[in-house]
C-alpha positions as CSV (number, residue, x, y, z in Angstrom):
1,X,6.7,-7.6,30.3
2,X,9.2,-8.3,32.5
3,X,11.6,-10.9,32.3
4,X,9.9,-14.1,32.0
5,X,10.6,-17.5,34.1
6,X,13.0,-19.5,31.8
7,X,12.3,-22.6,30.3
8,X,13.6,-24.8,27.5
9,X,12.9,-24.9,23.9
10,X,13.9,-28.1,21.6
11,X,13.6,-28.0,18.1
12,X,10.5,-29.2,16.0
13,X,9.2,-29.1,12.6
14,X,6.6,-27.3,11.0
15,X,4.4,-29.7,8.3
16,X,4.8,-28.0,5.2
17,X,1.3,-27.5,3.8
18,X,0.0,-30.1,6.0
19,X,-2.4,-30.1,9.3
20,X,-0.9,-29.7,12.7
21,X,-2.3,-31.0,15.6
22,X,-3.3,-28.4,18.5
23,X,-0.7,-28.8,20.7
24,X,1.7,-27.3,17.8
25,X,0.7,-24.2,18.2
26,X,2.1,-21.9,20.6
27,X,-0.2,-20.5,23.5
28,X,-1.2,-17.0,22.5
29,X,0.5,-16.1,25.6
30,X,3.9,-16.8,24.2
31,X,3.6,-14.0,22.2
32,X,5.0,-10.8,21.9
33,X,3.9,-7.2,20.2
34,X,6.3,-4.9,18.2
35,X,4.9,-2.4,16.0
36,X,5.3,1.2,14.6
37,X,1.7,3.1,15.0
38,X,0.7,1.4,11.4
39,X,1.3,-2.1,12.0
40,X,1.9,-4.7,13.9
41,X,3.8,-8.2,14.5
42,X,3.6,-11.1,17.0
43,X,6.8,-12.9,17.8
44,X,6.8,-16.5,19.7
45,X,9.7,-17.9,22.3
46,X,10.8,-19.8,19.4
47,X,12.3,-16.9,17.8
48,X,9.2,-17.0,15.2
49,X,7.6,-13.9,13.4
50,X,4.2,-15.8,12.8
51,X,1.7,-12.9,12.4
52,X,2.7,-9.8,10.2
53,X,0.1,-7.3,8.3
54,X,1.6,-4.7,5.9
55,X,1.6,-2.1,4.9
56,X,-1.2,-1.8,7.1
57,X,-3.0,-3.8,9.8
58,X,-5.5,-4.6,7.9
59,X,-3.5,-5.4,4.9
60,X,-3.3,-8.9,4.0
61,X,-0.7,-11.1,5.8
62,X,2.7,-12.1,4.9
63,X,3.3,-14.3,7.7
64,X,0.2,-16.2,9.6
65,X,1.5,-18.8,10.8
66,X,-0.5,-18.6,14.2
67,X,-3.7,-19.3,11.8
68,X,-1.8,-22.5,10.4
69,X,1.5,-23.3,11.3
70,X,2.0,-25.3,7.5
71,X,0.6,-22.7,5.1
72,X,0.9,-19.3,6.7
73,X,4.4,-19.0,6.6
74,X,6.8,-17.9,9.4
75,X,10.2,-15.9,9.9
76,X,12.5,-17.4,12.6
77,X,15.7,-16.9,14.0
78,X,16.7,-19.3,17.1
79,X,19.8,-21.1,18.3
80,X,20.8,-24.6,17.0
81,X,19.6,-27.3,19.3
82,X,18.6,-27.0,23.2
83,X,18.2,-23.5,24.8
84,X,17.2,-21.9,27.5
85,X,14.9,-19.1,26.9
86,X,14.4,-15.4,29.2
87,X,12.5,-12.8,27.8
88,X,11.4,-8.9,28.1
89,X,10.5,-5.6,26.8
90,X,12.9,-3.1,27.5
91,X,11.7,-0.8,29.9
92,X,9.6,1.6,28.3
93,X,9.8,0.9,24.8
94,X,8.6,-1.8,22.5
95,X,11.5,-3.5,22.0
96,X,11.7,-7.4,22.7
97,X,14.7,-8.9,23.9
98,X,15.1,-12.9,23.6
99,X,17.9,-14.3,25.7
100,X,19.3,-17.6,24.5
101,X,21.5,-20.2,26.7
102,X,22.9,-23.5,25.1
103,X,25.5,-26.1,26.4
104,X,28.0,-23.9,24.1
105,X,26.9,-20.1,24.7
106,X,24.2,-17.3,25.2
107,X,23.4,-14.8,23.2
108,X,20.2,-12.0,22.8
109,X,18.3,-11.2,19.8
110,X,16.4,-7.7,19.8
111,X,13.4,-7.4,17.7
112,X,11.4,-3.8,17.0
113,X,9.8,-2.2,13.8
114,X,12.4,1.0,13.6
115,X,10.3,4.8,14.9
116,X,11.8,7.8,13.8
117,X,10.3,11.2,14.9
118,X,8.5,12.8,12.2
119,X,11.4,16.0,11.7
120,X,14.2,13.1,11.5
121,X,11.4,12.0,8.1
122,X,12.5,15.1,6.8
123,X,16.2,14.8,6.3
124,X,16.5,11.0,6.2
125,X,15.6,8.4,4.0
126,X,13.9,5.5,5.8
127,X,12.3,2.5,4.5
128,X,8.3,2.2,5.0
129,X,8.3,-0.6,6.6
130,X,10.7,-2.4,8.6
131,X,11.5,-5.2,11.4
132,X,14.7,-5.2,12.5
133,X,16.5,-7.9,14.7
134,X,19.6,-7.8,16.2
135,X,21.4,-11.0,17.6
136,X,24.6,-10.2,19.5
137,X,26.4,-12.6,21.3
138,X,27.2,-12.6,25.1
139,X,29.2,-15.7,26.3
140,X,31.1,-18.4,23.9
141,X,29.5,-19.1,21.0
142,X,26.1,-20.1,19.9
143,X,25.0,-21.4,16.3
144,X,22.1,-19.3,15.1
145,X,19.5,-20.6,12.3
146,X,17.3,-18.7,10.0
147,X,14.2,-19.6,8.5
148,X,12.1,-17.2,6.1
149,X,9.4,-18.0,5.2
150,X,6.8,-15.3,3.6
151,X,3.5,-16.3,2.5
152,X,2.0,-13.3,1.2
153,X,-2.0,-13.0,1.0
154,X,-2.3,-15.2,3.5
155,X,-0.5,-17.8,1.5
156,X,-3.1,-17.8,-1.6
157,X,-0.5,-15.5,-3.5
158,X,1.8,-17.1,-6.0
159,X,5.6,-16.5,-4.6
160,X,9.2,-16.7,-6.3
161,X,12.2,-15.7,-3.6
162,X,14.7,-13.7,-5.8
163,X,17.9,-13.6,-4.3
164,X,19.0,-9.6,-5.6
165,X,22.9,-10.0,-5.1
166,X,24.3,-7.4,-2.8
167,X,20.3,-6.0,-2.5
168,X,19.0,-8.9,-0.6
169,X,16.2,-11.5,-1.1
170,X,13.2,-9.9,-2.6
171,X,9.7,-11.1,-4.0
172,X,6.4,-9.6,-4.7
173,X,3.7,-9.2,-1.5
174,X,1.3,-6.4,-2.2
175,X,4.5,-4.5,-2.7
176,X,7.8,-5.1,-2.7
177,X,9.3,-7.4,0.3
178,X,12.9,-7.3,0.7
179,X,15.2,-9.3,3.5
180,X,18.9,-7.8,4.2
181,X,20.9,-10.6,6.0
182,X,24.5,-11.0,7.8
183,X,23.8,-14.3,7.8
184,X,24.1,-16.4,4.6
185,X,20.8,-17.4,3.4
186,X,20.0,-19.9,0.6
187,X,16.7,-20.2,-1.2
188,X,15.0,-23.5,-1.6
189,X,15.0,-25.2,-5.2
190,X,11.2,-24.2,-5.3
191,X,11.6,-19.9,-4.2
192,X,9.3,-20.5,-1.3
193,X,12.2,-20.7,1.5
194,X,15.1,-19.0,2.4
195,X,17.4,-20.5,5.3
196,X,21.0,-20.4,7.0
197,X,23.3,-20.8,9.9
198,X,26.0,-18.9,11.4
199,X,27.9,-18.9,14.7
200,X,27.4,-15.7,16.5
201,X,30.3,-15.3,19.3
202,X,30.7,-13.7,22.5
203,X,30.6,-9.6,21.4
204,X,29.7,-10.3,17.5
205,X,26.8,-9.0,16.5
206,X,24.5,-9.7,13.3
207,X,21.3,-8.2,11.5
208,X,18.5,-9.3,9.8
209,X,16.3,-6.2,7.8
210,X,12.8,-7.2,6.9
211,X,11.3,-4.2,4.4
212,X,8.4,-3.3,2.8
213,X,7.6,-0.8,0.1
214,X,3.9,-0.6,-1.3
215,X,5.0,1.8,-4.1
216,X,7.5,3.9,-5.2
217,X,11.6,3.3,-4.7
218,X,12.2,0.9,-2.1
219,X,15.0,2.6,0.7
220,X,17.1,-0.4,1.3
221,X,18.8,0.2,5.0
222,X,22.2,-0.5,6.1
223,X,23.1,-3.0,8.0
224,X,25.9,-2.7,10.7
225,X,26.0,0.2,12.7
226,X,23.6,1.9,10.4
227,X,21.2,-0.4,12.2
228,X,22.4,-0.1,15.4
229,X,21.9,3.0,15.6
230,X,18.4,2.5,14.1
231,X,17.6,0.3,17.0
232,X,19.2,3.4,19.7
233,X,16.7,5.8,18.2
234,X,13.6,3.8,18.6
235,X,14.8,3.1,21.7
236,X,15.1,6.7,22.6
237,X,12.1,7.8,20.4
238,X,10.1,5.2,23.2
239,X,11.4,6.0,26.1
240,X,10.7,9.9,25.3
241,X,6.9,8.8,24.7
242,X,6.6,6.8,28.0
243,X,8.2,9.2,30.1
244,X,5.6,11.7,29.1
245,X,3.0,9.5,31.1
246,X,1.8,11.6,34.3
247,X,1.1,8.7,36.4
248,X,2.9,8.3,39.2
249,X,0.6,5.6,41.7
250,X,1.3,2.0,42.7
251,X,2.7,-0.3,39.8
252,X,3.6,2.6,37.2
253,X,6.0,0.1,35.2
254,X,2.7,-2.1,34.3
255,X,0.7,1.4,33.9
256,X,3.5,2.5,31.2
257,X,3.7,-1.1,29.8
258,X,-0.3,-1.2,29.5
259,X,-0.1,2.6,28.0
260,X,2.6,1.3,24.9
261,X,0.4,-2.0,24.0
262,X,-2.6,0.9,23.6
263,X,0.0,2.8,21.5
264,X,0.6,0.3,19.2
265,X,-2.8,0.2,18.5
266,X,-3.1,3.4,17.4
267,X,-2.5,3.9,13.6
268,X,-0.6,7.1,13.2
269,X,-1.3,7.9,10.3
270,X,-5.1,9.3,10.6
271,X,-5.5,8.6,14.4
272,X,-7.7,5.8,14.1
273,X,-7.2,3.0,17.3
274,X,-7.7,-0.5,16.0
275,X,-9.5,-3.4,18.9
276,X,-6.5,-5.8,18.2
277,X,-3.9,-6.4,15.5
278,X,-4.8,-9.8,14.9
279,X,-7.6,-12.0,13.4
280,X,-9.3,-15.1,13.7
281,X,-7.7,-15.8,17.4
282,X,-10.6,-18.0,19.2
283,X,-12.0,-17.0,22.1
284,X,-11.6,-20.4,23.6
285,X,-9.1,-23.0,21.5
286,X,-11.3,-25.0,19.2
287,X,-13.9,-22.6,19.0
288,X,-15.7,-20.9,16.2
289,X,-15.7,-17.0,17.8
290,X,-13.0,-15.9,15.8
291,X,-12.9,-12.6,14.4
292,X,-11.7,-9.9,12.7
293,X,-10.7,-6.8,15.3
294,X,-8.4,-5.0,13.2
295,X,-11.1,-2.5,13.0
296,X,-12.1,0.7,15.0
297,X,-15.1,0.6,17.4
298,X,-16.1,3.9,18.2
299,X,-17.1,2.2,21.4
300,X,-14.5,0.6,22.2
301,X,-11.5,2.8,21.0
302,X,-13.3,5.7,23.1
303,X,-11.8,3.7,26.4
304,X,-8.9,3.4,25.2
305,X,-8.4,7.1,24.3
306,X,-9.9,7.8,27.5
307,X,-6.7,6.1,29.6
308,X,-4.2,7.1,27.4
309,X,-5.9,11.3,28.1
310,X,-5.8,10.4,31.7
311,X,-2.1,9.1,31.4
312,X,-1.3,12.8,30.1
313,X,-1.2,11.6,25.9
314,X,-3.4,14.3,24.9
315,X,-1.8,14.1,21.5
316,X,-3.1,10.5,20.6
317,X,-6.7,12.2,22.5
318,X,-6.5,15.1,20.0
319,X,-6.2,12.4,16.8
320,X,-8.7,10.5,17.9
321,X,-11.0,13.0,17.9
322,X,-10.2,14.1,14.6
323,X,-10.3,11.0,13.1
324,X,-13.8,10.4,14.5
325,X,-15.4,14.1,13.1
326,X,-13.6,13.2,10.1
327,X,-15.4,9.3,9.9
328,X,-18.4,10.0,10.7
329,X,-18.9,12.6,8.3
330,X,-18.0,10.3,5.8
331,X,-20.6,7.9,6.8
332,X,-23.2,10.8,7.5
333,X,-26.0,10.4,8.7
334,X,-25.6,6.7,9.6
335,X,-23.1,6.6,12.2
336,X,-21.5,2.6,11.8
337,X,-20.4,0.4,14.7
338,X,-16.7,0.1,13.2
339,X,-14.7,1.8,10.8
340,X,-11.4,1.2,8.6
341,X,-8.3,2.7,10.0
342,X,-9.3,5.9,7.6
343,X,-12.8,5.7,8.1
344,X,-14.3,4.0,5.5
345,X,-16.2,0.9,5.4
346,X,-14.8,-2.1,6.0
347,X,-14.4,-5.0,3.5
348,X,-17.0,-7.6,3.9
349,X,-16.8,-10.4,6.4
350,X,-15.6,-13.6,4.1
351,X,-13.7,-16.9,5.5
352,X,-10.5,-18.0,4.5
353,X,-11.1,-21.9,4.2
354,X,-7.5,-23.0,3.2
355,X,-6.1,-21.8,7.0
356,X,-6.6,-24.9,9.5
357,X,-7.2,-21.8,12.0
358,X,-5.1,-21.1,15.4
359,X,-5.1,-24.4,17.1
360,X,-7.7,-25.9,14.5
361,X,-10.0,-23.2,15.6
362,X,-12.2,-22.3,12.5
363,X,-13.3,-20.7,10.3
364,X,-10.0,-17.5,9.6
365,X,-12.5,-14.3,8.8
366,X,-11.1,-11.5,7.4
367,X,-13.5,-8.4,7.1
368,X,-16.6,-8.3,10.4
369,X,-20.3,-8.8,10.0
370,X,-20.3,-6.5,12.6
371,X,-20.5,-3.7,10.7
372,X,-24.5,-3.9,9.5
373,X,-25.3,-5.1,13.5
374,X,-26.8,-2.8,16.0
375,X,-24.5,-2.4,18.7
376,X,-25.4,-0.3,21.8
């Protein structure tokens, strides 16, 4: 993604626990993908994290607010007032930077879930999880707002915000959820929100740390330029990855671009490449196809591991295949249409009746049907 035509974004309010009217919602379009081969988050031109699975993708989510904009909870970060808004990957990595210009300023705010190669696991402590965002200031001075809102289990889990002076605001999700913030946050009378402001001038820069810890001692990161330099070796770590791609024809940015949203669907861990990241998203606003594709189909996974081989990634090729022996033994002799990312059987298909649904598109599925069809 290049850099995208600018346009103007105005402030509005998201009903708390209430219905929103379609034209609320964010196209899907808007969207963008950061992720670190184990899951995955969509942000919107509004600043918004409104989709985020941990620890896995197929974990339960913590913020859905693309299913329903007043119960699925959200974690934004945007200037005060008016803006004008450019946006873009940068090139070769999956890194998403967010240009902001208001009447008083600009200013750019990075967003990436932190890769580290696998020796640098060895001598350094990382967190398990984690989104970083950066915002750094690049003319005058621009007000920046905060609002986090986690809604953990798809917002059916019971939530208290604990504000864990000097370790950040934490509460329970499946694990333990901690935010790290340079800006000051306060928690709302009732623990469910967390908000700020700060003014961010021309060559300041702040960070917000989003992590996730499903057991164990939590690593709690440093902000500063502990996270700087967090954000210069994912950036590095990427760019190493796409510049291993062997194609070399007519529009090789959009090859590479294509070849890192097929990388981010691969779940490092066993090797297992999901269909999408996301559920419930309709095939056509106000429809009822929504489902669950944060599943492997053998089918459909084999194209993608087909042009990531051709692209040189024999690596991601080699996992694949290893995943797949591995999978199908498990489910030997019945070989299923779709597997968990470690091969098992998925959870059953069930419908999640308190989500309004993207758009009011319903019913929210989690789990597939799919999995006891016949698919050729």
């Amino acid at each position: 993604m290049g850099w995208s035509t600018a346009d103007s974004m105005t402030p509005h309010t998201r009903a708390a626990g209430g219905s929103c009217p379609p034209a609320a919602y964010p196209p899907i379009s808007d969207y963008s993908l950061i992720g670190n081969c184990r899951s995955a988050a969509l942000i919107g031109r509004d600043g918004a994290i409104d989709w985020l699975c941990w620890p896995r993708f197929d974990s339960n989510a913590i913020f859905a607010a693309i299913l329903d904009q007043g119960r699925g909870g959200t974690f934004r970060i945007r200037p005060a007032g008016d803006a004008e808004i450019q946006r873009r990957y940068l090139p070769g990595t999956a890194i998403v930077e967010t240009t902001y210009r208001t009447s008083g300023g600009a200013c750019v705010v990075r967003d990436l879930m932190p890769v580290v190669d696998e020796r640098d696991k060895r001598t350094m402590l990382v967190p398990e999880h984690e989104i970083l965002r950066e915002i750094e200031g690049l003319a005058g001075e621009v007000v920046i707002e905060v609002e986090y809102a986690p809604r953990p289990g798809f917002g059916l889990d019971s939530l208290r915000l604990v504000d864990r002076h000097g370790f950040g605001i934490w509460c329970e999700a499946g694990g333990a959820l901690y935010l790290q913030s340079d800006i000051p946050l306060t928690i709302s009378r009732d623990g469910q929100t967390a908000s700020g402001s700060a003014p961010v001038q021309a060559g300041q820069r702040r960070y917000l740390s989003l992590g996730f810890s499903s057991d164990g001692p939590a690593v709690i990161p440093p902000l500063g330029d502990a996270a700087r330099e967090r954000i210069e070796r994912a950036g590095a770590w990427w760019s190493a990855w796409a510049g291993r791609c062997q194609y070399d024809g007519p529009y090789r940015e959009a090859v590479v671009r294509s070849a890192i949203t097929l990388k981010l669907l691969t779940f490092a861990p066993s090797g297992a490449i999901i269909a999408a990241p996301t559920t419930s998203l309709p095939e056509q606003p106000g429809g009822d196809k929504n489902w669950d594709y944060r599943f492997c189909w053998l089918r459909d996974a084999s194209f993608t591991v087909r042009a990531l081989y051709d692209l040189g990634y024999t690596e991601e090729a080699e996992a694949f295949v290893s995943w797949t022996l591995h999978s199908t033994r498990l489910s030997w002799p019945n070989l299923r249409v779709l597997y968990d990312v470690y091969g098992r059987q998925p959870r059953g298909e069930r419908e999640l009746q308190h989500l309004e649904g993207f758009a009011q598109s319903q019913p929210v599925r989690v789990g597939n049907g799919a999995q006891g069809q016949l698919q050729l």
